[in-house]
C-alpha positions as CSV (number, residue, x, y, z in Angstrom):
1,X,49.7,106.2,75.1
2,X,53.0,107.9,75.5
3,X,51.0,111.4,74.6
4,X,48.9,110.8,77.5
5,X,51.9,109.9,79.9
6,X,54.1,113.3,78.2
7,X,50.6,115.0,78.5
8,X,50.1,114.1,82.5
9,X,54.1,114.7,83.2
10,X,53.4,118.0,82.2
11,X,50.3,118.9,84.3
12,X,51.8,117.0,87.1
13,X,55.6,118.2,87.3
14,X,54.8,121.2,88.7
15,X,52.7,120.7,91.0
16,X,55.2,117.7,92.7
17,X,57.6,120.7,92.7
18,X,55.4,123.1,94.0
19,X,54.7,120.6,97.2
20,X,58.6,119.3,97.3
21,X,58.0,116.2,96.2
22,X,59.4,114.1,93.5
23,X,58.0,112.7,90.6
24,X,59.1,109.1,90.1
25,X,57.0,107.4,87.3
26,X,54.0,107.4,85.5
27,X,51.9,105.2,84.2
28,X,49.3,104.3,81.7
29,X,47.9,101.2,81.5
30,X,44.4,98.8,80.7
31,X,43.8,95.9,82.9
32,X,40.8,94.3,82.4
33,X,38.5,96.5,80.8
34,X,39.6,99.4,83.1
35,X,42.0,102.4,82.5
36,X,44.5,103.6,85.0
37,X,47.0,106.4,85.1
38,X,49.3,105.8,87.9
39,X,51.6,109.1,89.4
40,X,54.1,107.7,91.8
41,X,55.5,109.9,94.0
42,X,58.0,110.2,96.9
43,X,60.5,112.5,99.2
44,X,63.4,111.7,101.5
45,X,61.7,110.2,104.4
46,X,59.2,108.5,102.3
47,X,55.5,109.9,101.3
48,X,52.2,110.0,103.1
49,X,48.1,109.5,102.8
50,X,47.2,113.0,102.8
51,X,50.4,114.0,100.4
52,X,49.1,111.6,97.9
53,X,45.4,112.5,98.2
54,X,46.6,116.2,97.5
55,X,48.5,115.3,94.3
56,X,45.5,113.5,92.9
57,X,43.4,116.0,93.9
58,X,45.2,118.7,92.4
59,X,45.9,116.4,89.4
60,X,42.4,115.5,88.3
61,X,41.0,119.1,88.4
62,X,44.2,120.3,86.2
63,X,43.5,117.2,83.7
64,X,39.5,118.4,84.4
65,X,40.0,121.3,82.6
66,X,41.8,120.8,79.9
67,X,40.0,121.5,76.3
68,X,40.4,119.3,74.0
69,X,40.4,116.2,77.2
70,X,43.8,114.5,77.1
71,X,42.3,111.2,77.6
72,X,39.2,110.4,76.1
73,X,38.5,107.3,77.5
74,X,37.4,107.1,81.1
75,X,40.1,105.9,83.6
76,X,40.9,105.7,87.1
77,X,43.7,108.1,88.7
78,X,46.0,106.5,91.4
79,X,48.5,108.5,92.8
80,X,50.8,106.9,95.5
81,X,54.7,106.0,96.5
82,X,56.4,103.8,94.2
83,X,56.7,101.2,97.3
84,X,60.1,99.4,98.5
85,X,60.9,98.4,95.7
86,X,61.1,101.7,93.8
87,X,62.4,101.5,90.2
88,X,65.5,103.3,88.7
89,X,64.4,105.5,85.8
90,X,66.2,108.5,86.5
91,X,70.4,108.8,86.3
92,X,69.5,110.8,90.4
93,X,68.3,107.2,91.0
94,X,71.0,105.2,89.8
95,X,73.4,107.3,91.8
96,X,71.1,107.2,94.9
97,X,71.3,103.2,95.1
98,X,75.3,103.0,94.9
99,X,75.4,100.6,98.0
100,X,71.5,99.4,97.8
101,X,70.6,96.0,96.7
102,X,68.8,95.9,93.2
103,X,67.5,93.6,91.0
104,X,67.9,94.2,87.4
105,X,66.4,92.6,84.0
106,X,68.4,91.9,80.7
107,X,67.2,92.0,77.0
108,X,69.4,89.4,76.7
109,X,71.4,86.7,78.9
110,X,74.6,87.1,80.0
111,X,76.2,84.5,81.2
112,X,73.0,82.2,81.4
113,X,71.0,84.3,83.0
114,X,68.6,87.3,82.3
115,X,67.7,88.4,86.0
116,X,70.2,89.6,88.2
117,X,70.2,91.2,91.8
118,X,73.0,92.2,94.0
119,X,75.0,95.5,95.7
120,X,75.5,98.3,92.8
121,X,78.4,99.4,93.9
122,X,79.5,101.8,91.1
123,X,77.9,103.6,87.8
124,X,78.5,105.1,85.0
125,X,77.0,106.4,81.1
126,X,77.8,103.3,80.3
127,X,77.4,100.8,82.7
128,X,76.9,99.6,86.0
129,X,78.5,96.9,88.8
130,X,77.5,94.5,90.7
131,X,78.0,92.9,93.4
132,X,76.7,89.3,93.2
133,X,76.5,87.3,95.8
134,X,76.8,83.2,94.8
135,X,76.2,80.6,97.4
136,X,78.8,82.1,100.1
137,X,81.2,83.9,97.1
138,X,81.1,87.5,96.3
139,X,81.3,88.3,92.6
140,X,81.4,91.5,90.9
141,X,79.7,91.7,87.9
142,X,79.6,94.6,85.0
143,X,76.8,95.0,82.9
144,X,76.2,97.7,79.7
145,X,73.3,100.3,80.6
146,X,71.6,99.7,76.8
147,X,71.5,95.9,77.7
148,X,69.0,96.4,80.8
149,X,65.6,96.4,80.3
150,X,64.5,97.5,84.3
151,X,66.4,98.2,87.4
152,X,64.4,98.7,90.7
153,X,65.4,98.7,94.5
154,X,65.1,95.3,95.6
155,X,65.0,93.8,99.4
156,X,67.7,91.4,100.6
157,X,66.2,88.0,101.8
């Protein structure tokens, strides 16, 4: 699977560039007995319809042509934004959500818990804090980068 995702990133980083918009994740997954490669995509300002449908478009007749096929199996191709709640993958994201609220997930607990959502208010190779917000107390939390297991935006309720 991860040949067909370095595969795709390939065919599909330049074209993103080529239209000036950013590449945020992609996917490759079975659910069900179906096949999907998911490209997620998105720009300052957010992405739209006809941006998406020209990705995929230009996508599928690049992954058309290639000889030997890089993926066998048949699959469906969904390209669209990556949604509110956009992960952090990249270090450009990490330092684009100092002062967002995001949730992130542990490999492990700390402190009894494995989930953990609040203000990132600062970053670094090695870490990341928090600002956690408990009943009606503010508490700033650090947590080591190798330790989390995702990291997204997340919207405040």
């Amino acid at each position: 699977m991860s040949s067909v995702i370095e595969t795709v990133q390939d065919v599909v980083t330049p074209i993103v560039s080529d239209l000036h918009v950013e590449l945020v994740d992609i996917e490759f997954v079975k659910e069900g007995k179906s096949w999907y490669l998911r490209v997620y995509i998105d720009k300052p300002g957010g992405i739209d319809i006809e941006e998406c449908a020209l990705v995929s478009e230009k996508v599928s007749e690049q992954l058309d042509a290639m000889d030997p096929d890089p993926i066998p199996q048949a699959y469906f191709l969904e390209v669209s934004s990556p949604g509110a709640e956009r992960p952090l993958k990249k270090e450009a994201d990490y330092q684009r959500a100092i002062g967002d609220y995001i949730h992130i997930s542990l490999y492990q607990p700390v402190a009894g818990a494995k989930i953990y959502e609040g203000t990132l208010k600062s970053i670094s190779v090695d870490e990341l804090t928090l600002d956690i917000k408990i009943k009606t107390r503010h508490k700033e939390m650090t947590f080591d980068r190798k330790k989390i297991a995702q990291a997204r935006l997340a919207i405040e309720f």
